[in-house]
C-alpha positions as CSV (number, residue, x, y, z in Angstrom):
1,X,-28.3,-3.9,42.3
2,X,-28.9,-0.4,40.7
3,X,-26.4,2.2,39.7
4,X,-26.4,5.2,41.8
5,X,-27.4,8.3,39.9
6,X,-24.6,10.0,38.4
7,X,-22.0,7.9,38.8
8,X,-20.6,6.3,35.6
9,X,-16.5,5.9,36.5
10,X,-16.8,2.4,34.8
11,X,-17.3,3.6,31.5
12,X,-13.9,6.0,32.4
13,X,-11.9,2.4,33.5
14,X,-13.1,1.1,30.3
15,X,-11.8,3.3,27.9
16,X,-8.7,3.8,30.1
17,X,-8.1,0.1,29.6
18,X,-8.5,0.0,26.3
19,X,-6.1,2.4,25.9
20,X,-3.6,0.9,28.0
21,X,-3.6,-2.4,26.2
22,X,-3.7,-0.7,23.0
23,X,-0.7,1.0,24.1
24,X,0.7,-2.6,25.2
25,X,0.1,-4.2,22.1
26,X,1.7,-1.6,19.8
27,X,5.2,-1.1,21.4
28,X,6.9,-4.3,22.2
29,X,10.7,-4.4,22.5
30,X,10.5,-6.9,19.6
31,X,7.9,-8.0,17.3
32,X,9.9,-11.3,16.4
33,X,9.7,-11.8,20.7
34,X,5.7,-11.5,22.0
35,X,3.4,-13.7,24.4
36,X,0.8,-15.3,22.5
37,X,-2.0,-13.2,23.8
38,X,-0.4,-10.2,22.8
39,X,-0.3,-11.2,19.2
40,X,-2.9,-10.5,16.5
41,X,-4.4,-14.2,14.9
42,X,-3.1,-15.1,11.9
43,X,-5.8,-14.3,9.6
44,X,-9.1,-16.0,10.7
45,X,-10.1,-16.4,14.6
46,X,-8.9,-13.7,17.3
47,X,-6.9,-13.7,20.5
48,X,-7.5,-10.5,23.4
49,X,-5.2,-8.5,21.2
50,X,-7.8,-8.1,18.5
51,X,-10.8,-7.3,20.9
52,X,-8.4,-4.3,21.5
53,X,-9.2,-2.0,18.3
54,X,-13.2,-3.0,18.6
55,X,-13.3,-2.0,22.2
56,X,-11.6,1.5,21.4
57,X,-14.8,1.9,18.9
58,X,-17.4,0.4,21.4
59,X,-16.1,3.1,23.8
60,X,-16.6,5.8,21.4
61,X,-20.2,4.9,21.0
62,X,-20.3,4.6,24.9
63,X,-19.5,8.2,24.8
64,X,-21.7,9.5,21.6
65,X,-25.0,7.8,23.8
66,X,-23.9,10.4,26.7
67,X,-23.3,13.8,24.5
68,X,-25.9,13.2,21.5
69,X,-28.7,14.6,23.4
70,X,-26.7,18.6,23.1
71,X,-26.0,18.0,19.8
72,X,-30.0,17.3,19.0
73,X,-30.6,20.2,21.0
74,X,-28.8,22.3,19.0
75,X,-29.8,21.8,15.4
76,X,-28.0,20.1,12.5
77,X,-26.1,22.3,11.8
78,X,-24.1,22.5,14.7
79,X,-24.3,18.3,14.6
80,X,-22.8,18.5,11.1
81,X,-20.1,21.0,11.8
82,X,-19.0,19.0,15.3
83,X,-19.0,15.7,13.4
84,X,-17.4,17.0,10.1
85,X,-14.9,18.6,12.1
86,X,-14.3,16.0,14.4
87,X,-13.7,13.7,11.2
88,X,-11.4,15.8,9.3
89,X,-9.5,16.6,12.5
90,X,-9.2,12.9,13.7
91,X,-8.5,11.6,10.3
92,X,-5.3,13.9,9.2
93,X,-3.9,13.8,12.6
94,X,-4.0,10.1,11.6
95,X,-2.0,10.7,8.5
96,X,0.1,12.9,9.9
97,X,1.2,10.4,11.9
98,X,1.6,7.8,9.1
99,X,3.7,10.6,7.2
100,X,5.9,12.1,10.6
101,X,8.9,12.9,10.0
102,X,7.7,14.9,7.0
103,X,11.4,15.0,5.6
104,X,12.9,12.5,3.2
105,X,9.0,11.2,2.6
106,X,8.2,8.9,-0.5
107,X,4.6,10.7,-0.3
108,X,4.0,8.2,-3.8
109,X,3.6,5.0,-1.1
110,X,2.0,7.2,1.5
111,X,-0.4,4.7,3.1
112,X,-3.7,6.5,3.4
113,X,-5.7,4.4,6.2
114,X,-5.0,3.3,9.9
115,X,-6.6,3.1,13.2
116,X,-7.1,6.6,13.6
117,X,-8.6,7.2,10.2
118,X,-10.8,4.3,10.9
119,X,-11.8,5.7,14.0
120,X,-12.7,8.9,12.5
121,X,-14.8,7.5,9.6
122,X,-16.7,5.1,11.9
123,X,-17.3,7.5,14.1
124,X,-18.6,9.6,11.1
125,X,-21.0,7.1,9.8
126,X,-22.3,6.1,13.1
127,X,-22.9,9.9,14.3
128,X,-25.2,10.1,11.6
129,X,-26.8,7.2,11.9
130,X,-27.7,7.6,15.4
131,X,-28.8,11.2,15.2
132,X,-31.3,10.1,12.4
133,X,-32.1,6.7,13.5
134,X,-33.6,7.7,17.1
135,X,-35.2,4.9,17.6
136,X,-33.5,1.7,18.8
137,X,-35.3,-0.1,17.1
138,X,-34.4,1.4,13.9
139,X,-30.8,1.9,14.8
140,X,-30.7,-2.5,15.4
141,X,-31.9,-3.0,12.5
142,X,-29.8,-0.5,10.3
143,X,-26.7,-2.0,12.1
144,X,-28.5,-5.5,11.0
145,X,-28.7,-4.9,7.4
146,X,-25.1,-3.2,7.1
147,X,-24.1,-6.8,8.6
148,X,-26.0,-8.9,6.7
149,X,-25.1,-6.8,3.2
150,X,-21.2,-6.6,4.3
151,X,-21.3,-10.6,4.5
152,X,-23.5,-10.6,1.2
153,X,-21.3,-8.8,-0.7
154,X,-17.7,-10.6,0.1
155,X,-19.7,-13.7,-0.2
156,X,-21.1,-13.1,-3.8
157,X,-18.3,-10.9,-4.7
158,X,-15.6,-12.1,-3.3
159,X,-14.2,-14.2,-5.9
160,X,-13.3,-18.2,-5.1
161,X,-11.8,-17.7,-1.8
162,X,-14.2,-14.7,-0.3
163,X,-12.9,-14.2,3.0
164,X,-9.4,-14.8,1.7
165,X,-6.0,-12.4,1.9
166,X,-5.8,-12.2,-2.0
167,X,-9.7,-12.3,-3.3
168,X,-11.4,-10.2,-0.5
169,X,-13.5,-7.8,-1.9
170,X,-12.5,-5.3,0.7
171,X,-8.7,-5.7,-0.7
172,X,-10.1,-4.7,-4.6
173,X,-11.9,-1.9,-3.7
174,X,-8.3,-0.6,-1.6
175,X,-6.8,-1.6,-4.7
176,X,-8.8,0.1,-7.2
177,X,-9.2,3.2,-4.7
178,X,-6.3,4.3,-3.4
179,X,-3.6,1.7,-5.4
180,X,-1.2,-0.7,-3.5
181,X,1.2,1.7,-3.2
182,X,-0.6,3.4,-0.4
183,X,-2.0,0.7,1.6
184,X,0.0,-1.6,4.2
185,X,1.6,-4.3,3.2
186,X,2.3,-6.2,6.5
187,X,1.0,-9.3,4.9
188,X,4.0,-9.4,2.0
189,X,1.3,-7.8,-0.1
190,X,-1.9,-4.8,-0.7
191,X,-3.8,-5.0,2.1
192,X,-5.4,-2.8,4.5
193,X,-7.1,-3.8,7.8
194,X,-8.4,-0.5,7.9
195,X,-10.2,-0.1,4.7
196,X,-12.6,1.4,2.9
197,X,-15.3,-1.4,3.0
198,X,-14.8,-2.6,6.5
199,X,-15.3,0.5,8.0
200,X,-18.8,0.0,7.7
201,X,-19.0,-2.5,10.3
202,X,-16.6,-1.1,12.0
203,X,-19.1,1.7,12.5
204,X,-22.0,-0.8,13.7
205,X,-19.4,-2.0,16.3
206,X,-19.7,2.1,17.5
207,X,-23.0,1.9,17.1
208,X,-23.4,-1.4,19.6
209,X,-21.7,0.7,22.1
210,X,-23.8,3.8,21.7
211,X,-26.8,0.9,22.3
212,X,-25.1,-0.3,25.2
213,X,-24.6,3.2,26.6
214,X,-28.3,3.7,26.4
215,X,-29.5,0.5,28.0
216,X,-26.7,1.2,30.9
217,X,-28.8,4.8,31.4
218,X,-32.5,3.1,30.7
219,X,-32.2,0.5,33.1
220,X,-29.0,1.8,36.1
221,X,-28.0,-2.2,36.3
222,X,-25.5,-5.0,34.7
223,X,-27.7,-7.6,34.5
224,X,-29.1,-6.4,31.1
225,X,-25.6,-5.5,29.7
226,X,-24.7,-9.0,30.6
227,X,-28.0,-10.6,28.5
228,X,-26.8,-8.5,25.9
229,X,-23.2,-9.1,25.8
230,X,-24.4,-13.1,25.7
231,X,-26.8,-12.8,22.5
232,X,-24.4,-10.5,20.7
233,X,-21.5,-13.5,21.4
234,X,-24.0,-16.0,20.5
235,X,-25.4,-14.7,17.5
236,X,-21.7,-14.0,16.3
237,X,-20.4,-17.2,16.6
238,X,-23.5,-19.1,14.7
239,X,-23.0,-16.4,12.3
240,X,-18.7,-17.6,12.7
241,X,-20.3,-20.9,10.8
242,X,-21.0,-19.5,7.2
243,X,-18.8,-16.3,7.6
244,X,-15.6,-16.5,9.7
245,X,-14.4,-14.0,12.7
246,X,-11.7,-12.0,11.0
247,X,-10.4,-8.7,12.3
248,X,-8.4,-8.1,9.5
249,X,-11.6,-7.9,7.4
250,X,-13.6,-6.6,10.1
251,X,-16.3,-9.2,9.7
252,X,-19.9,-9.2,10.7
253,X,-19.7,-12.2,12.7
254,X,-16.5,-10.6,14.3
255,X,-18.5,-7.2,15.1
256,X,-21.0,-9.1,17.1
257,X,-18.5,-11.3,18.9
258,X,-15.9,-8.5,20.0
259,X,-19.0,-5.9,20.9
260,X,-20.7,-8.8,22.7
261,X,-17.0,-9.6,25.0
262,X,-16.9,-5.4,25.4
263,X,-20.8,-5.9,26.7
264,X,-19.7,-8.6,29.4
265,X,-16.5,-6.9,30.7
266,X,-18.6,-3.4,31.0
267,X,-21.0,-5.4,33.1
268,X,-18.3,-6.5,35.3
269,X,-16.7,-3.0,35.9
270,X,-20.1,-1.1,36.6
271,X,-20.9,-4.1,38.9
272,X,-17.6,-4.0,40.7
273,X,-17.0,0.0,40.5
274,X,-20.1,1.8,40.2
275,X,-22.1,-0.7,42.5
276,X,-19.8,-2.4,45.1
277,X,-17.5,0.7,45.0
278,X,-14.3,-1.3,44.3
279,X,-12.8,1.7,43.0
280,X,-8.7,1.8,44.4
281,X,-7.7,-0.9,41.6
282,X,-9.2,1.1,39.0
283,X,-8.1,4.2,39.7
284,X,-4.6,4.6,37.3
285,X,-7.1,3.0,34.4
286,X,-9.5,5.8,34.6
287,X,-7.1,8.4,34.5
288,X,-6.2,7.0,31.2
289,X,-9.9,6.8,30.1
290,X,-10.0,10.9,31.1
291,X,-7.7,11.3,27.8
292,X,-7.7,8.5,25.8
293,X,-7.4,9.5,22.1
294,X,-4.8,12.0,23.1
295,X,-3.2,9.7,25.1
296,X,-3.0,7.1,22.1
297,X,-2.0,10.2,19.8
298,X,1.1,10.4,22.0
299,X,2.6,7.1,22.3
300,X,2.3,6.7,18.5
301,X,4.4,10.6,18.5
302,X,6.8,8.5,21.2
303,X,7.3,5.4,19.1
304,X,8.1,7.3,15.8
305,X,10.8,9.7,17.7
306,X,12.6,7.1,18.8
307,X,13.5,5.7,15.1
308,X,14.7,9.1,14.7
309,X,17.7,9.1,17.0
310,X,20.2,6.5,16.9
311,X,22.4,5.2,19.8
312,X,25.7,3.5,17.8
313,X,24.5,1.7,14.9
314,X,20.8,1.1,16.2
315,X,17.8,3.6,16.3
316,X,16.7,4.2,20.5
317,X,14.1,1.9,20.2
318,X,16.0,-0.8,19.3
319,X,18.6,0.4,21.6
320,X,16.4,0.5,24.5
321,X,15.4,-3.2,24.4
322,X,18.5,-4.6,23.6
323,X,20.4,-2.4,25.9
324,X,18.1,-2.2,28.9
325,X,15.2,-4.5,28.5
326,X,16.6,-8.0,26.9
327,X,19.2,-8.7,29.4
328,X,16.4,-8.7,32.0
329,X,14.9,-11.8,31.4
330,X,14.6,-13.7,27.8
331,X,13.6,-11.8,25.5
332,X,10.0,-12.3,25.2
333,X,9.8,-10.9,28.9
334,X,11.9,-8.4,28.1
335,X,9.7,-7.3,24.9
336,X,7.0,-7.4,27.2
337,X,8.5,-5.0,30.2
338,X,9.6,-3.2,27.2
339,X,5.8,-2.4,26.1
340,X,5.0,-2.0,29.8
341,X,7.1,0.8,30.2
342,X,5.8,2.5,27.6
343,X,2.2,2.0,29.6
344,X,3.6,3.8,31.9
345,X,4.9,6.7,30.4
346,X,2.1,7.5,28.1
347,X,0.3,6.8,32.3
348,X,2.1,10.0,34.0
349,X,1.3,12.1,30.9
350,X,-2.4,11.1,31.4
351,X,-1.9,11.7,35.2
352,X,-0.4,15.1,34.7
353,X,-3.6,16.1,32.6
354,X,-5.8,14.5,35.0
355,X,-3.9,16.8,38.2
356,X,-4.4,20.0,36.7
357,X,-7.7,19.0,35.2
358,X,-7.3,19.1,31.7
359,X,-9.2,17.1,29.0
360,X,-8.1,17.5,25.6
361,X,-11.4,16.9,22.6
362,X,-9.9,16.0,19.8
């Protein structure tokens, strides 16, 4: 079972469904109203809803293993003026997203960080590493040693509680960085899944898909990316024993668990798309993987425009599930056909690209 030369639509469906369910995840009707696999864990531990976010970042370094070769053959300084600019442009789209509508703005509790700044400063670091790093055998253990430090250092530096909410070491950096006025406080206080700390491993989790994407070229068959994707989940959860899978702080053991699942489901879709041609079922997922950052871009644009106009006494968000969505079913299901449609409108915008054949770079 080899994969015909050429022909890569899996890695397409893959970031198209990663986009889809990030788009799921992110807009219910009603946060207070969610299935249980469409909720984030707690603190420690991890449901499908937080292999989301890491399989966004293992697509990325799907990508980089295809397009690094042009950028080598151009010099470093065209490298270092794509990445920087890439970066930059990623990571204030971000904020401007964070500070949209730009009118009647507390800019003093501005949060700083998010997923698309995170995206953009993984990306960053891993660009770098694997344009210098060219051999893999370098780049596994770099990726190894940014682990094994990470854990080392909110181990011994962690205070009491190391892998706590209050004594994390990623949490006092944010706090002595940026100040807890501008980081999230979803959690009743300071703290920021997204900070500066974690997105180190967060940019070896890029870096295990730019490995992947190499050992999907090298060897043209899922068996290996299977093999892979079972160490990587069995080194992460032996590693789960001293230092505990947690999103939140983006551990190590969580970066080889969540790149190890991405491994296993890309096995499966270049097994069942670019070998046995199972292609029709795919189809409306690789549209979405055609423009997935822009895609994601847009539904956050969507979400934030509708707390700007209000229907009665309720914003058009809130408006829309009560109004149309709730009296459905209950309103869990409700929430969750809520979220769905959402899917689907962020879908035809993708589709509309994808007839007239535009991809936009961000």
């Amino acid at each position: 079972m080899t994969l015909p030369t050429g022909r890569y639509r899996s890695l397409d469906v893959f970031r198209g469904l990663t986009i889809a369910m990030m788009i799921l995840v992110n807009t219910p009707g009603s946060w207070q109203h969610i299935y249980a696999p469409l909720r984030h864990a707690e603190w420690h531990g991890y449901t499908p809803t937080d292999l989301v976010f890491p399989f966004f970042l293992v697509a990325v370094g799907l990508s980089m293993s295809f397009v690094l070769p042009r950028y080598r053959a151009r010099g470093n300084k065209a490298f270092y003026s794509k990445v920087i600019r890439r970066v930059l442009l990623i990571f204030f789209i971000g904020l401007a997203l964070t500070a949209f509508p730009f009118y009647n703005k507390d800019y003093s509790q501005l949060r700083i960080l998010g997923v698309l700044q995170r995206i953009a400063l993984a990306y960053g670091l891993a660009a770098v590493w694997v344009y210098h790093l060219r051999q893999v055998r370098l780049l596994i253990i770099t990726s190894l040693l940014v682990l094994v430090g990470y854990w080392l250092l909110l181990w011994l530096a962690g205070g009491p509680d190391p892998y706590s909410l209050t004594h994390n070491l990623p949490r006092q950096l944010d706090l002595l960085v940026l100040g807890a006025n501008h980081m999230w406080h979803g959690h009743g206080l300071a703290f920021d899944p997204e900070g500066l700390l974690s997105t180190f491993p967060a940019a070896v989790s890029v870096v295990s898909g730019y490995l992947l994407g190499l050992l999907i070229q090298q060897t043209k068959r899922p068996a290996p990316v299977w093999l892979a994707g079972v160490l990587l989940l069995a080194a992460g959860y032996l590693w789960s024993l001293v230092m505990p899978i947690n999103k939140s702080l983006w551990t190590s053991s969580y970066v080889l668990v969540s790149s190890g699942i991405a491994a296993l489901v890309l096995g499966v879709l270049i097994y069942l798309i670019d070998i046995r041609g199972l292609t029709g079922w795919a189809k409306p997922f690789e549209i979405f993987g055609m423009n997935p950052l822009a895609v994601f871009i847009l539904s956050i644009l969507w979400v934030k425009i509708y707390f700007m106009i209000h229907i009665g006494d309720r914003n058009m968000y809130g408006w829309l599930y009560h109004t149309v969505f709730e009296p459905i079913g209950n309103p869990t299901f409700g929430s969750l056909l809520f979220a769905l449609f959402h899917v689907a409108g962020c879908w035809l915008v993708a589709w509309l690209l994808y007839r007239k054949q535009i991809v936009i770079k961000v």
